[in-house]
OpenMM code with the backbone's topology and positions (N, CA, C; nanometers):
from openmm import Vec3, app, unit

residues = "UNK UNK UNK UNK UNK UNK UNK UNK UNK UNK UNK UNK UNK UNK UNK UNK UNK UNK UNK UNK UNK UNK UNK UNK UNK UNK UNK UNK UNK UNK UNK UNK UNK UNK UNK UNK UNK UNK UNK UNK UNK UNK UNK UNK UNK UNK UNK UNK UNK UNK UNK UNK UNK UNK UNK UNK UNK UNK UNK UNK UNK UNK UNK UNK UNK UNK UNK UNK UNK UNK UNK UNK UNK UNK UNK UNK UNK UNK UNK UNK UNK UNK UNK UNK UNK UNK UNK UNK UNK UNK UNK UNK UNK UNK UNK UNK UNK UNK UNK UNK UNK UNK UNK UNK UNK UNK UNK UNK UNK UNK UNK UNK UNK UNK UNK UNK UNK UNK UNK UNK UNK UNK UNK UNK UNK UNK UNK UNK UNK UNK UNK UNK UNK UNK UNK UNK UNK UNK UNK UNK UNK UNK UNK UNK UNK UNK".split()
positions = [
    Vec3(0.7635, 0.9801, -0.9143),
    Vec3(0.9006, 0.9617, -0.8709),
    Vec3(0.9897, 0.9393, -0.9923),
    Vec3(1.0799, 0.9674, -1.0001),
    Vec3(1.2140, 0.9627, -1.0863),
    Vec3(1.2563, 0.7766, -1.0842),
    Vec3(1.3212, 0.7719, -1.1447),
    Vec3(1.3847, 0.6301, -1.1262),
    Vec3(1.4867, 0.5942, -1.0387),
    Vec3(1.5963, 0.6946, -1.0098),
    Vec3(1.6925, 0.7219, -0.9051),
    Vec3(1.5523, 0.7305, -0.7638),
    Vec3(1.5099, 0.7823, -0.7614),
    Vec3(1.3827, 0.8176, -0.6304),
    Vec3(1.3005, 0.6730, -0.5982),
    Vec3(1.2212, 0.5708, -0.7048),
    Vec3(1.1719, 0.4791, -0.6674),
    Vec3(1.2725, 0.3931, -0.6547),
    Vec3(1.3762, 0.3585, -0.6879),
    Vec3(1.5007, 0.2582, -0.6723),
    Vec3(1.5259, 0.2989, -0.4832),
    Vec3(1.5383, 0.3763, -0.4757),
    Vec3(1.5819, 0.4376, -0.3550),
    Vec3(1.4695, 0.4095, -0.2692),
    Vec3(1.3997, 0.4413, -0.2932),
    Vec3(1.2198, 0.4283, -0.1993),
    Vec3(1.1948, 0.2624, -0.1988),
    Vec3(1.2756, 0.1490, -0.2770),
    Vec3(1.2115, 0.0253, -0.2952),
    Vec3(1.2813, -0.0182, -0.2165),
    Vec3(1.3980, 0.0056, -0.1952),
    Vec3(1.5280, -0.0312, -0.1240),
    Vec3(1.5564, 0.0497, 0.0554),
    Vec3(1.4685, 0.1029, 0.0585),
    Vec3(1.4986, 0.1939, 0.1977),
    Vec3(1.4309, 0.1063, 0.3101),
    Vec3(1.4844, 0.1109, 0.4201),
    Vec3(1.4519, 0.0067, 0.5124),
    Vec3(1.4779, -0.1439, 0.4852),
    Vec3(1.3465, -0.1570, 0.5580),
    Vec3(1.2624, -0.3189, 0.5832),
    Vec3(1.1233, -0.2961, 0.4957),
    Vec3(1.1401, -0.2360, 0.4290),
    Vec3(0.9871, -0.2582, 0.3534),
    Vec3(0.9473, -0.3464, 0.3026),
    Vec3(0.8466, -0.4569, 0.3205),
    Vec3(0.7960, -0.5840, 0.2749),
    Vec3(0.7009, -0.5483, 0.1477),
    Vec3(0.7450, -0.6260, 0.0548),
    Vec3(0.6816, -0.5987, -0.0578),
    Vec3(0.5542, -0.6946, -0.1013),
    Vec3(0.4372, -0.6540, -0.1797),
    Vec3(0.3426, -0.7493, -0.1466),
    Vec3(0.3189, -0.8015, -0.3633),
    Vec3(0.3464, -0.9195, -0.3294),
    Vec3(0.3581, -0.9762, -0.4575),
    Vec3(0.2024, -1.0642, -0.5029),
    Vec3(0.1999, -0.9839, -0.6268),
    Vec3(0.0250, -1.0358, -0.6595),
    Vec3(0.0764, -1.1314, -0.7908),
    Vec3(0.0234, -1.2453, -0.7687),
    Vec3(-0.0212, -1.3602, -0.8909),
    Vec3(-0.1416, -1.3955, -0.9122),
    Vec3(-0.1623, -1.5211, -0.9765),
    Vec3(-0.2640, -1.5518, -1.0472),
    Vec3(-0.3123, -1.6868, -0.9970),
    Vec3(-0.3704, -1.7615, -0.8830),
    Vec3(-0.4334, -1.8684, -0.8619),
    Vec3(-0.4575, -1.9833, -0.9807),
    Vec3(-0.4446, -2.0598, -0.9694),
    Vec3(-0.4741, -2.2144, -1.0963),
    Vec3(-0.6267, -2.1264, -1.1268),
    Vec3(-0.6920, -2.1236, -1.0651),
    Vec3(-0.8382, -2.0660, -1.1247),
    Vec3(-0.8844, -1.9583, -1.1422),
    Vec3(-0.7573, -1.8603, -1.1888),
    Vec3(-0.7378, -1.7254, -1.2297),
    Vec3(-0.7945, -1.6277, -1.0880),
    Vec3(-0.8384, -1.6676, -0.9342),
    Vec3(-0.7878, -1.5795, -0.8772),
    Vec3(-0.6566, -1.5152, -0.8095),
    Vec3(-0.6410, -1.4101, -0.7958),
    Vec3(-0.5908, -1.3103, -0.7234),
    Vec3(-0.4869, -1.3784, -0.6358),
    Vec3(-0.4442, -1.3478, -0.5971),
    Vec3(-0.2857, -1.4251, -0.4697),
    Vec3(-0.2194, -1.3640, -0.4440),
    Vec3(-0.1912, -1.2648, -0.2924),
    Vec3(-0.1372, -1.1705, -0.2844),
    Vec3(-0.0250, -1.2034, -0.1373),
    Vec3(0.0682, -1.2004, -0.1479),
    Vec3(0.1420, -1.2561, -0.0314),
    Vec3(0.2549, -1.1396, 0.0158),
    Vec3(0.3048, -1.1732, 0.1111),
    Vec3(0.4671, -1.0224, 0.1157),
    Vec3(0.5319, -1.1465, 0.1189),
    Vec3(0.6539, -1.0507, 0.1038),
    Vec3(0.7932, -1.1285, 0.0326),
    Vec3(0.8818, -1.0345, 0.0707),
    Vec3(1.0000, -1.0599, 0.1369),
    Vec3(1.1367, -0.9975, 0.1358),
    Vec3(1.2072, -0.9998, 0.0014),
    Vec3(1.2588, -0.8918, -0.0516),
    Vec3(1.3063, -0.8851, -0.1615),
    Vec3(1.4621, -0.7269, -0.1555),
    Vec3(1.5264, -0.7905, -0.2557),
    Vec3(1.6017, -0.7198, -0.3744),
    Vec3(1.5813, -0.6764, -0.4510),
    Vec3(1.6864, -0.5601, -0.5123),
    Vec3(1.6853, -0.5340, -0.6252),
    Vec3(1.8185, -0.5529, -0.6570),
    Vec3(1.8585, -0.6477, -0.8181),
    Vec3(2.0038, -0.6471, -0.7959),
    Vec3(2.0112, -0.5067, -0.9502),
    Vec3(2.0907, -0.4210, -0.8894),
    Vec3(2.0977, -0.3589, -1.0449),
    Vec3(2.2656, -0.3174, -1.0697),
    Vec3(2.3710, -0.4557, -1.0757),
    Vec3(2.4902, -0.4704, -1.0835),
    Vec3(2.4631, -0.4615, -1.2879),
    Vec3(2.5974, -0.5052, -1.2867),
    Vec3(2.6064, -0.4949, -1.4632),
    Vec3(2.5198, -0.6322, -1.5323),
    Vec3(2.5562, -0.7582, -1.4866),
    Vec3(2.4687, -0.8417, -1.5271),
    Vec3(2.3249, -0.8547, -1.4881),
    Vec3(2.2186, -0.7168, -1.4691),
    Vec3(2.1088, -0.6780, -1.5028),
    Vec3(2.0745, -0.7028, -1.6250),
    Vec3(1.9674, -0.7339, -1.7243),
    Vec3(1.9344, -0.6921, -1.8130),
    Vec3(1.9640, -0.5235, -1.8688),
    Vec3(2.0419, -0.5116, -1.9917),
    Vec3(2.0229, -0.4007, -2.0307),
    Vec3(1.9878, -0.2463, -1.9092),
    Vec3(2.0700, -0.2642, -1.8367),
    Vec3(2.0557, -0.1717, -1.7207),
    Vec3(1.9053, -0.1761, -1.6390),
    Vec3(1.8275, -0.2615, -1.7257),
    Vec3(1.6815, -0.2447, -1.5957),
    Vec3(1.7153, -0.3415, -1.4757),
    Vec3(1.6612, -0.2827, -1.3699),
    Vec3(1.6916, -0.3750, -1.2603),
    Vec3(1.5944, -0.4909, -1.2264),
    Vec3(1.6760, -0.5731, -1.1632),
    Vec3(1.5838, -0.6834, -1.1653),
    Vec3(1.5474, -0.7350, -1.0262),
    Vec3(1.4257, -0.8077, -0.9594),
    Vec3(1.3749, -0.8169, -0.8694),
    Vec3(1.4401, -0.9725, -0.7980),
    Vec3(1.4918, -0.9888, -0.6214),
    Vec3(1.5254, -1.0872, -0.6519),
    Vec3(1.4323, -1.1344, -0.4948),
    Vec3(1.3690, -1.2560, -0.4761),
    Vec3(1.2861, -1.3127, -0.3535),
    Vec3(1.3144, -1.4956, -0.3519),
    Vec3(1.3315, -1.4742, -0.2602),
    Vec3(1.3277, -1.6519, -0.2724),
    Vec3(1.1734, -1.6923, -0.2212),
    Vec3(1.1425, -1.8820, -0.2320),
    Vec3(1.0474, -1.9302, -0.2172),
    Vec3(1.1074, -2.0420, -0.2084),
    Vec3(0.9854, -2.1561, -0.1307),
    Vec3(0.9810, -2.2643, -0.1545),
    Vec3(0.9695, -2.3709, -0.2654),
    Vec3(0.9583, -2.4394, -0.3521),
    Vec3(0.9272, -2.5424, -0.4971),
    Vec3(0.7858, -2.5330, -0.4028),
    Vec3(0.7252, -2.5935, -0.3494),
    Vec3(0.5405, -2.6464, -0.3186),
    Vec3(0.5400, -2.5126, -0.2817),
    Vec3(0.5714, -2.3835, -0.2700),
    Vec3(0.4470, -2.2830, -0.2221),
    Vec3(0.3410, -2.2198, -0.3112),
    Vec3(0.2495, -2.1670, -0.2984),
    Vec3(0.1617, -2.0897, -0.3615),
    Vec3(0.2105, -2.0154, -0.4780),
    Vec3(0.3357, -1.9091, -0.4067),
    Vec3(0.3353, -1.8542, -0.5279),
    Vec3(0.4880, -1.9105, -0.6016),
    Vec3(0.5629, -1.9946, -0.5744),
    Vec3(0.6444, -2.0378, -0.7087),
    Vec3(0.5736, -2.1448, -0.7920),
    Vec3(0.4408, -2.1968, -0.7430),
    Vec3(0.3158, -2.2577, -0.8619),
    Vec3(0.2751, -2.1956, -0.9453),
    Vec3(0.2236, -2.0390, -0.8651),
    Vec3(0.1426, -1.9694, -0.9756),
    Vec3(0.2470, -1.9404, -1.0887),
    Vec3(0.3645, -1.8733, -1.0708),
    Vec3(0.4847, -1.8295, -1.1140),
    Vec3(0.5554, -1.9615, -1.2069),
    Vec3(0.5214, -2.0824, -1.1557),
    Vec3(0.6124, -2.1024, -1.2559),
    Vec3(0.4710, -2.1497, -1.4112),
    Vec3(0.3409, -2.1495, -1.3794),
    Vec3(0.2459, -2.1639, -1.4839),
    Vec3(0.2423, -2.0165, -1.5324),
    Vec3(0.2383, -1.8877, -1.4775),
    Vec3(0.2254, -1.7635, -1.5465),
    Vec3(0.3616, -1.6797, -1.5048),
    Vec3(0.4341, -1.6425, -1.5477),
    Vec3(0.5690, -1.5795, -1.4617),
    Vec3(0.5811, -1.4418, -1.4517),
    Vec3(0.4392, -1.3882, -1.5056),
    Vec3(0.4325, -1.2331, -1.4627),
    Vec3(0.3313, -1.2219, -1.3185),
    Vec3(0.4209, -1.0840, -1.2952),
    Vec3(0.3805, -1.0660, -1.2007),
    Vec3(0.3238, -0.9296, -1.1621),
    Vec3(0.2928, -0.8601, -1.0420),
    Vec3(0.3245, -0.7411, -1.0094),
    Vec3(0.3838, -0.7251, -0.8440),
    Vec3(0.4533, -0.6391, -0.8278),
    Vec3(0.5305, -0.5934, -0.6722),
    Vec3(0.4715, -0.4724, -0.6110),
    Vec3(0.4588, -0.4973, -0.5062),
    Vec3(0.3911, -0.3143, -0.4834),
    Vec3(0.4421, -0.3082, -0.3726),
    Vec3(0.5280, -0.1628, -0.3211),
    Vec3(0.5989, -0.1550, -0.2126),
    Vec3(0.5389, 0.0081, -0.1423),
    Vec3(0.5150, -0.0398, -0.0569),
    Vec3(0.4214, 0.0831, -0.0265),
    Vec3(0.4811, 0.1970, 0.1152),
    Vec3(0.4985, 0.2513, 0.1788),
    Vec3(0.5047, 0.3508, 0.2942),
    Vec3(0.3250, 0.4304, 0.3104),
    Vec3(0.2968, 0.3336, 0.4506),
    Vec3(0.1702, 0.3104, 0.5030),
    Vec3(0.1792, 0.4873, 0.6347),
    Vec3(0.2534, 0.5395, 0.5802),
    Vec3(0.2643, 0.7120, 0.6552),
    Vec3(0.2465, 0.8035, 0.5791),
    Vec3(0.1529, 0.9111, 0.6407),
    Vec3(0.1748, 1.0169, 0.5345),
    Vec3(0.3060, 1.0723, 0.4890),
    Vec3(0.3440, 1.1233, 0.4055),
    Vec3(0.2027, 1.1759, 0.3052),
    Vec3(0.1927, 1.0491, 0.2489),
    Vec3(0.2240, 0.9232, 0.2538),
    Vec3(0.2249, 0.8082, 0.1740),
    Vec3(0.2749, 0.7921, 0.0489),
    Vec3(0.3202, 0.7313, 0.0100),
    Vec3(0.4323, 0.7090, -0.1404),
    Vec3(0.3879, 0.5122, -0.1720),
    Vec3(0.3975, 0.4806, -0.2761),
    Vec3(0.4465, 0.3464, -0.3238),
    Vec3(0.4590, 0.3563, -0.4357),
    Vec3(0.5162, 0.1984, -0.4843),
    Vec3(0.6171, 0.1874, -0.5955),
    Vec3(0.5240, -0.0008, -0.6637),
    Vec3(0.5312, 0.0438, -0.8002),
    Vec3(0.3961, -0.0919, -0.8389),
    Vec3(0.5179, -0.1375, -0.9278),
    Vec3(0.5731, -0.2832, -0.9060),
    Vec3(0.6677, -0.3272, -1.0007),
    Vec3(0.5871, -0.4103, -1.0783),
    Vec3(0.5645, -0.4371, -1.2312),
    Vec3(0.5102, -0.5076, -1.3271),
    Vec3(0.6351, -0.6126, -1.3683),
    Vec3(0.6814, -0.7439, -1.3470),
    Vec3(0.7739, -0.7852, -1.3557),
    Vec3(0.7491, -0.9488, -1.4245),
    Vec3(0.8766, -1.0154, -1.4730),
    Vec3(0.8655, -1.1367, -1.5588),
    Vec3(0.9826, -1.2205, -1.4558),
    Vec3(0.9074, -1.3414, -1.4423),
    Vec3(0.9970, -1.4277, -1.3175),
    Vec3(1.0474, -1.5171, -1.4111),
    Vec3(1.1965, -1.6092, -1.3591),
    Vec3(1.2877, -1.6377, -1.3717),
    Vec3(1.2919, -1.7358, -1.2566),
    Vec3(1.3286, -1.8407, -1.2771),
    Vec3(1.3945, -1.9407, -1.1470),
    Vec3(1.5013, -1.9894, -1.1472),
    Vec3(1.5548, -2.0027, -1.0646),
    Vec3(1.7114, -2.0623, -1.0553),
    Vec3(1.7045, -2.1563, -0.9280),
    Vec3(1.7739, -2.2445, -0.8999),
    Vec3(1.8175, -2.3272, -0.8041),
    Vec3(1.9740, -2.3476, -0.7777),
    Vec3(2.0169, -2.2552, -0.8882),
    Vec3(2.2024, -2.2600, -0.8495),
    Vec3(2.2193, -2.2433, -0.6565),
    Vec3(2.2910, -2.3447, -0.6548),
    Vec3(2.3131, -2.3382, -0.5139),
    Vec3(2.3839, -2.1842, -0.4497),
    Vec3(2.5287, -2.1942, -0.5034),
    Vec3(2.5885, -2.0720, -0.4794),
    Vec3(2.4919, -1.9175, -0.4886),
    Vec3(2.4038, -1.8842, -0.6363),
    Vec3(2.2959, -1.7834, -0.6376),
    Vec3(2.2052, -1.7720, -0.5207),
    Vec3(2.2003, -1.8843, -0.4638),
    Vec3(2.0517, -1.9080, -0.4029),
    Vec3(2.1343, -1.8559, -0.2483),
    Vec3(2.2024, -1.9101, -0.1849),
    Vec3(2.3514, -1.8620, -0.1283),
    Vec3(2.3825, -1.6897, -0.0963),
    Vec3(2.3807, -1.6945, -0.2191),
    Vec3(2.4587, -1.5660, -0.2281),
    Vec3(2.3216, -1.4278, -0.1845),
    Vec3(2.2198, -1.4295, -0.2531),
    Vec3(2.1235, -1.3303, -0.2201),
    Vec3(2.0399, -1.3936, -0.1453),
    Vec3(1.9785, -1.4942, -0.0786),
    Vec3(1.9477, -1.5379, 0.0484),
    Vec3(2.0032, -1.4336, 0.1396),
    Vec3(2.1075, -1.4831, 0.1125),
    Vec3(2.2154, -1.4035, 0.2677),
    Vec3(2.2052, -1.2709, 0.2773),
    Vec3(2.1873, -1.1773, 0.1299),
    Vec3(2.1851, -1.0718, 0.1315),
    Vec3(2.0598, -0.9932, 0.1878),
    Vec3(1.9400, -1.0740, 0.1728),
    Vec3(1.8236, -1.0262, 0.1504),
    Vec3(1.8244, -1.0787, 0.3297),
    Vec3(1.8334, -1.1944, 0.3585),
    Vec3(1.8398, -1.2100, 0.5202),
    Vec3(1.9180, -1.0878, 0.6125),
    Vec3(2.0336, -1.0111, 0.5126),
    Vec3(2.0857, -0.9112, 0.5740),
    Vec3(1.9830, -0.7817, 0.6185),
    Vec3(1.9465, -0.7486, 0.4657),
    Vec3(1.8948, -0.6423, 0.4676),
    Vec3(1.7185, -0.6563, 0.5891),
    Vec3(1.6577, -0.7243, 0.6082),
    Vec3(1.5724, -0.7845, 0.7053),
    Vec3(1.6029, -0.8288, 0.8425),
    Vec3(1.6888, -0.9186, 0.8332),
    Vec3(1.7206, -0.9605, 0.9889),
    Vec3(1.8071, -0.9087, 1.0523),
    Vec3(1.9408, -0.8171, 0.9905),
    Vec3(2.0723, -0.7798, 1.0385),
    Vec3(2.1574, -0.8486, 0.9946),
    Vec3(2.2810, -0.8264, 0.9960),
    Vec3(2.4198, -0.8581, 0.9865),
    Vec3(2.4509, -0.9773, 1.0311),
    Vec3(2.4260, -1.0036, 1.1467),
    Vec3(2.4321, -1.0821, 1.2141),
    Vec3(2.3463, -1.2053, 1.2343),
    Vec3(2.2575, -1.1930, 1.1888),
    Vec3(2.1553, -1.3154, 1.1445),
    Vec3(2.1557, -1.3810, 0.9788),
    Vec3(2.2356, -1.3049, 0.8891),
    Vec3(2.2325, -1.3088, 0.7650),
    Vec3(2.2515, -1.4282, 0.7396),
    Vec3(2.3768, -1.4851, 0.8028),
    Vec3(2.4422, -1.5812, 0.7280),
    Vec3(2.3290, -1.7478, 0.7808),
    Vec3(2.2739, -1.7125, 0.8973),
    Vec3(2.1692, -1.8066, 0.9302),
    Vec3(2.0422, -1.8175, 0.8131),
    Vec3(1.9596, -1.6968, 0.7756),
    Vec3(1.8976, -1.6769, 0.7141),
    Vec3(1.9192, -1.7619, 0.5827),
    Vec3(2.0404, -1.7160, 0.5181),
    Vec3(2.1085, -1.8038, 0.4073),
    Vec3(2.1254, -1.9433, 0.3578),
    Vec3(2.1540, -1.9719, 0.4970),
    Vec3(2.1798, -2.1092, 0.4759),
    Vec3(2.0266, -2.1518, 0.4824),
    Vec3(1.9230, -2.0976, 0.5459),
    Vec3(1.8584, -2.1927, 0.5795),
    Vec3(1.7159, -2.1832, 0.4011),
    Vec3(1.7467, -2.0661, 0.3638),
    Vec3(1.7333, -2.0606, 0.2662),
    Vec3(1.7490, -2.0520, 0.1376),
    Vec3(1.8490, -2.1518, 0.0945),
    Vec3(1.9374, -2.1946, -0.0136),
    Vec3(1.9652, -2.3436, -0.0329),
    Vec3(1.8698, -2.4361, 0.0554),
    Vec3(1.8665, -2.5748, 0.0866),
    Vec3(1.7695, -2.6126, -0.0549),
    Vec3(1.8246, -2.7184, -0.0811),
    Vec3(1.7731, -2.8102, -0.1949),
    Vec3(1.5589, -2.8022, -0.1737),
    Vec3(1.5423, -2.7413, -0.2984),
    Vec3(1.3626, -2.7352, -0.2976),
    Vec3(1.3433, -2.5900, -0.3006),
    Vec3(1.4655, -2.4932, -0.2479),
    Vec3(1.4118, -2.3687, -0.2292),
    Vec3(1.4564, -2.2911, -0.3683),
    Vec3(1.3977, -2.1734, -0.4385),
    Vec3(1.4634, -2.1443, -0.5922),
    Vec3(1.4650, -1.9775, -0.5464),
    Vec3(1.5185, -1.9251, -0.6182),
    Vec3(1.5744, -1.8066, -0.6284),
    Vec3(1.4551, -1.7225, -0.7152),
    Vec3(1.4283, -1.6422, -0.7116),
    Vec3(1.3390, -1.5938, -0.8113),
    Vec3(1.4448, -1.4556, -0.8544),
    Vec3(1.3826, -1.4512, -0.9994),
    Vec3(1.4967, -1.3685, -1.0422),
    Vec3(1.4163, -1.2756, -1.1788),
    Vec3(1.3686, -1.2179, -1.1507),
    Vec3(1.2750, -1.1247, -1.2025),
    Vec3(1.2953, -0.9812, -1.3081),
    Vec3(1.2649, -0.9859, -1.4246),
    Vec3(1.3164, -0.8312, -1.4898),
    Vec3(1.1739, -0.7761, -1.4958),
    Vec3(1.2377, -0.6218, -1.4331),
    Vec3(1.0956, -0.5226, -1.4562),
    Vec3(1.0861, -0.4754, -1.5892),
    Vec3(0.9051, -0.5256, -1.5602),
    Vec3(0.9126, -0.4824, -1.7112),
    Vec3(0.8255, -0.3122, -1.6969),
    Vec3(0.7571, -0.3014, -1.5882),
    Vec3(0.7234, -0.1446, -1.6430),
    Vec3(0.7046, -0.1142, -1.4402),
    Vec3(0.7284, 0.0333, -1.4383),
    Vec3(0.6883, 0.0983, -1.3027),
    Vec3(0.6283, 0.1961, -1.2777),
    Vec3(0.5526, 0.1845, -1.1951),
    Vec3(0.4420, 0.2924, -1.1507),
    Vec3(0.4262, 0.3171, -1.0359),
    Vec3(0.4913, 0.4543, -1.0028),
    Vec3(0.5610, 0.5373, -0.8722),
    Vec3(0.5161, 0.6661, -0.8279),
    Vec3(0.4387, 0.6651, -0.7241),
    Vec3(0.3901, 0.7785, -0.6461),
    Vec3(0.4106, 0.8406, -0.5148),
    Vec3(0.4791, 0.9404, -0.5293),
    Vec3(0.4886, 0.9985, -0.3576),
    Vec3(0.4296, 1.1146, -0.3146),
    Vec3(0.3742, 1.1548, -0.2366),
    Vec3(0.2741, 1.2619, -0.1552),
    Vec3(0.1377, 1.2321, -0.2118),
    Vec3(0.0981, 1.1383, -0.1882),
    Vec3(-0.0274, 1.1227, -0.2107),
    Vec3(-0.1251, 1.2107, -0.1641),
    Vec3(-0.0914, 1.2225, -0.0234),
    Vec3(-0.1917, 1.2949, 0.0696),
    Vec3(-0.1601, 1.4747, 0.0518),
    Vec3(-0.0564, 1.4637, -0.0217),
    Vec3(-0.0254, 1.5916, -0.0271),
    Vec3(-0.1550, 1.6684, -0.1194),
] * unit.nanometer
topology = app.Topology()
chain = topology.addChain("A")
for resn in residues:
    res = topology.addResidue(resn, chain)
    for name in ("N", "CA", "C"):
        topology.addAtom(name, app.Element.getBySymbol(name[0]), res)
């Protein structure tokens, strides 16, 4: 895939993305996550960057905040089948307003319009952090079955 093509393919739908870390005892940790991509001007250097919220005590903002790489893999489970492998470096924030602001967005793009602003609030409450992620490399395939 092109970069215009996996940007597009990461972002289409409701696709739940499945985020792999690293366990305290170096296993494996693989969870889905609703996510973003924000690729406005305050991106890094035009790469886009990955955005998911979490809890402070969950699994993976532990593993994340002891190792902060990661990988994303966003897949289409239909033929001909396509996915998209994000290799990425995490970032945390707790700015209220940030946490606010793409909460709501990411509750949009998942729950609707109309549930967004619920979504938001309820995830932007004190303990919850923003994850804020630059890709660092991608690896993108479509027609597999082809």
């Amino acid at each position: 895939m092109s970069e215009d093509e996996w940007r597009a393919f990461a972002l289409s739908g409701t696709r739940t993305a499945k985020l792999a870390t690293h366990r305290k005892d170096g296993r494996p940790h693989v969870t889905p996550v609703w996510f973003l991509l924000d690729e406005s001007e305050g991106a890094e250097a035009g790469r886009p960057q990955v955005l998911f919220t979490t809890w402070h005590e969950s699994l993976k903002a532990k593993s994340l905040r002891r190792n902060p790489r990661f990988a994303l893999c966003i897949d289409d489970q239909e033929p001909p089948y396509a996915y998209v492998m994000l290799e990425c470096t995490a970032t945390f924030t707790d700015d209220p307003a940030d946490l606010r602001h793409w909460a709501t967005r990411i509750g949009a793009r998942y729950m609707g319009a109309d549930r967004a602003d619920r979504y938001g609030q309820r995830n932007s409450v004190p303990g919850e952090y923003l994850i804020r992620a630059t890709v660092d490399r991608v690896t993108a395939f479509t027609g597999i079955a082809d």
